[in-house]
N, C-alpha and C positions, 0 to 999 in steps of 0.2 A: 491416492485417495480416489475410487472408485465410488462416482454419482453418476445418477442416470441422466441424461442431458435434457429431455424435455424439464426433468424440476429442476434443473440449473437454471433453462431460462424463465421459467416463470418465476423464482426468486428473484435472480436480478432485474427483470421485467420489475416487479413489486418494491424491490431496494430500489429502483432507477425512478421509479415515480413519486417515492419519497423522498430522495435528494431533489429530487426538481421542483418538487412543489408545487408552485400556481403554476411553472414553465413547461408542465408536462403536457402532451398533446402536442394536437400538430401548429406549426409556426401558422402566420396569420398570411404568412406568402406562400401556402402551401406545401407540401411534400412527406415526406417520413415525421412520425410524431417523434418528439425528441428522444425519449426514455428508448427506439426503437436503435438508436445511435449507441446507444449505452448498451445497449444487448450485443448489440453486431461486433463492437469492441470486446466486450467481454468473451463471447466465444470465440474471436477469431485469437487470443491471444490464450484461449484455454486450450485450441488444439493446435497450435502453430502455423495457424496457416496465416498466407500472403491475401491479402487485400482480393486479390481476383480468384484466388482457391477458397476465400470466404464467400464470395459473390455462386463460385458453381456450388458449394457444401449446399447453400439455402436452397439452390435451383432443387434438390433433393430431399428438402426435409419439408412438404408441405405445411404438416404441423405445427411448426417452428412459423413459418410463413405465417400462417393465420393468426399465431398468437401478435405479432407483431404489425401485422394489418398488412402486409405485403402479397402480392402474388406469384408464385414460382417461375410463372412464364413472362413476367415483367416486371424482372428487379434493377434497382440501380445500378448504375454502374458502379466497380470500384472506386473510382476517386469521389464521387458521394460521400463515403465511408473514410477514405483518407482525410479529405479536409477537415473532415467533422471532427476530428481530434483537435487540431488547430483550433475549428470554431468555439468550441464549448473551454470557457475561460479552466484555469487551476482551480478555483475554487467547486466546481461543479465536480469536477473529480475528487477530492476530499468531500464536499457532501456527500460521494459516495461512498468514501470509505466507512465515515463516521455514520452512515446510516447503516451499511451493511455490521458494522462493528456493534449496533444499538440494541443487531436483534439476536445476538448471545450474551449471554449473562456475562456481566460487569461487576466485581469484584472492591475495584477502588483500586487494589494494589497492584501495583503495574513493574515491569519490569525494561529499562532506558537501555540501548546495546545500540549498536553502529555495525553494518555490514556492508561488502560493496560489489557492486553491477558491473559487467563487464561491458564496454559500450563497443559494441561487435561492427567489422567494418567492412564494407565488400569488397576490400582492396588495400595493399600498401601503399597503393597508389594513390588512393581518393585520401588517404589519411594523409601523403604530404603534399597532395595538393590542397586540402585546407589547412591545413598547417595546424594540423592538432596532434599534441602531445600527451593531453592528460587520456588515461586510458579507461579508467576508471569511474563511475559515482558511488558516492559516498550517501547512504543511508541510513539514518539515526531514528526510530523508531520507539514507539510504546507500548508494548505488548502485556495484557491484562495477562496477571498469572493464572487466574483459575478457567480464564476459558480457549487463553491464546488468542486470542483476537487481537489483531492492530490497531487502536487509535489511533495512529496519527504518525504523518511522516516526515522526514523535511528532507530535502534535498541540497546535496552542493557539489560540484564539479571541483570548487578547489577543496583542499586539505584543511578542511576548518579545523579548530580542536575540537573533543569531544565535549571540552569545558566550555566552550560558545555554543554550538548545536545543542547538547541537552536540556541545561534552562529553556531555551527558546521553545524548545516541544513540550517540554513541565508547564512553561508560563498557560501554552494557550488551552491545557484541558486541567488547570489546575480546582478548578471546580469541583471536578467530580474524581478526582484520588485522593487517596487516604496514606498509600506509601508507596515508595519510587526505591528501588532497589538496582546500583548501576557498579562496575566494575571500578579498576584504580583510573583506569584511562579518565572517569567524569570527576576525578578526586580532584576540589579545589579548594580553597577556602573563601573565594569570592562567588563558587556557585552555593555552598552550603552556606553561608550569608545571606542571599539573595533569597536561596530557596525558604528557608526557615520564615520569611514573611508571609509562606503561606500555610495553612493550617491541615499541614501534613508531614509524614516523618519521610528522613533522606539517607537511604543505609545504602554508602557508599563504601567501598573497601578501600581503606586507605594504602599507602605504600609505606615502604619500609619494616623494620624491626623494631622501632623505639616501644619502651615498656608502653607508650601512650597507643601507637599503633597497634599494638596486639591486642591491647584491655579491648578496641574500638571494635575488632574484627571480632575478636571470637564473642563480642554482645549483639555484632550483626547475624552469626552464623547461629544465633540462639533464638532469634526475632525475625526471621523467615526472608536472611539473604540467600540461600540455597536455590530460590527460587526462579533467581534470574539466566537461571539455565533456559527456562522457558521460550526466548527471546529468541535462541539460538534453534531452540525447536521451530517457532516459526519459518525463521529464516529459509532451517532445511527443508522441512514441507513446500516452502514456496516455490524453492529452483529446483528440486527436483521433479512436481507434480508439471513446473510451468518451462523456466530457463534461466538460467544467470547471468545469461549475457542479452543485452538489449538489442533491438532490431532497427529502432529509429535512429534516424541518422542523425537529427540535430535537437540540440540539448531539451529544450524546452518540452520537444515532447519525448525523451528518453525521461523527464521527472513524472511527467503524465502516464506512463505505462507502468513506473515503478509504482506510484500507488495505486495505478488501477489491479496490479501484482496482487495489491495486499489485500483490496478488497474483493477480487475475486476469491483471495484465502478465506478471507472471511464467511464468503456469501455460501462456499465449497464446503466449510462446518457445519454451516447452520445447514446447508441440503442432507447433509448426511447426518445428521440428526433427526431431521423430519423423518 
């Protein structure tokens, strides 16, 4: 997906100040205003670059510079930029997503899918010296059918089911959907219990062949489950425009890049719509 990078950053510049809210500007102990953290992240995982290859890109984009309040001849160092992932809690990154998500049209119907990140390692080394095994995260996502946009993401390292993880993503934007459309993998009878307390429809594809399973399927594929192809669209646009294997080393902020993933997708539509 081919955007031009000055309106990249002044979109997420503009998403980044509405997730922040009152916190936007600079701290009261000086230094880079916040929403400028938000940016430096956003681009440096939009073109693959390392922490100190994002520091020399800005030495060369004056324009970029100004818009951010920085100057080309006196930027911070890398690890500015490193920590600031750490400092800025999870929820300030889903404010971002949900805000960059706010500004394409929202449909209600959404489509619930699970895809997974490769957690990338600079060594087979470092990987049994900490003694990590799982290779994988696991991401359960909501993705608006009419516009592709991600709501919302959740993260887990182990092997949740899909029937634990997808309630948990339905509960917290249940507000504002109207239908959730998810494969046999979310097929339960204690999510479609659960779910049904809220005032929306759950067209799950059940399993099997019993005459009751078929009746259920082919009224979902008449009432717009075809749709949950969408989800998968996403996915693809994301690791092909960005990567699928993650760069950080320890978990907490491998879940932080994964949505910052989704709402750079996001922010990536709305530019190239503009």
């Amino acid at each position: 997906m081919a955007i031009a990078l000055l309106d990249f950053v002044q979109n997420v510049l503009r998403v980044a100040k509405q997730a922040l809210g009152n916190r936007a500007g600079r701290p009261a102990s000086g230094g880079l205003p916040r929403e400028a953290h938000i940016v430096a992240h956003c681009l440096r995982k939009e073109e693959g670059h390392t922490f100190t290859e994002l520091v020399d890109r800005l030495s060369l984009m004056p324009a970029v510079c100004d818009l951010l309040g920085l100057h080309p001849d006196a930027l911070p160092d890398p690890t500015t930029f490193y920590y600031s992932l750490d400092r800025y809690a999870m929820y300030v990154w889903r404010a971002l997503l949900r805000a960059s998500a706010q500004q394409l049209r929202q449909s209600g119907h959404v489509a619930l899918d699970s895809t997974f990140f490769e957690r990338k390692q600079a060594s087979q080394y470092y990987l049994q010296r900490r003694g990590r095994t799982v290779t994988t995260i696991k991401a359960t996502t909501l993705t608006d059918t009419a516009s592709l946009a991600v709501l919302d993401v959740h993260c887990c390292i182990e092997r949740e089911p899909d029937t634990q993880a997808g309630p948990r993503v339905v509960r917290r934007n249940a507000d504002d959907l109207r239908a959730v459309v998810a494969d046999n993998g979310f097929q339960d009878w204690h999510t479609e219990y659960e779910l049904s307390a809220y005032d929306l429809e759950y067209r799950v594809h059940h399993r099997g062949s019993t005459p009751m399973a078929v009746a259920h399927n082919t009224l979902n594929q008449l009432t717009g489950y075809t749709q949950r192809w969408m989800a998968e669209t996403s996915y693809s646009t994301t690791k092909r425009t960005q990567d699928s294997a993650l760069r950080s080393r320890f978990w907490y902020r491998q879940f932080r890049e994964i949505v910052l993933m989704f709402a750079i997708h996001n922010i990536k539509k709305m530019t190239k719509k503009l």
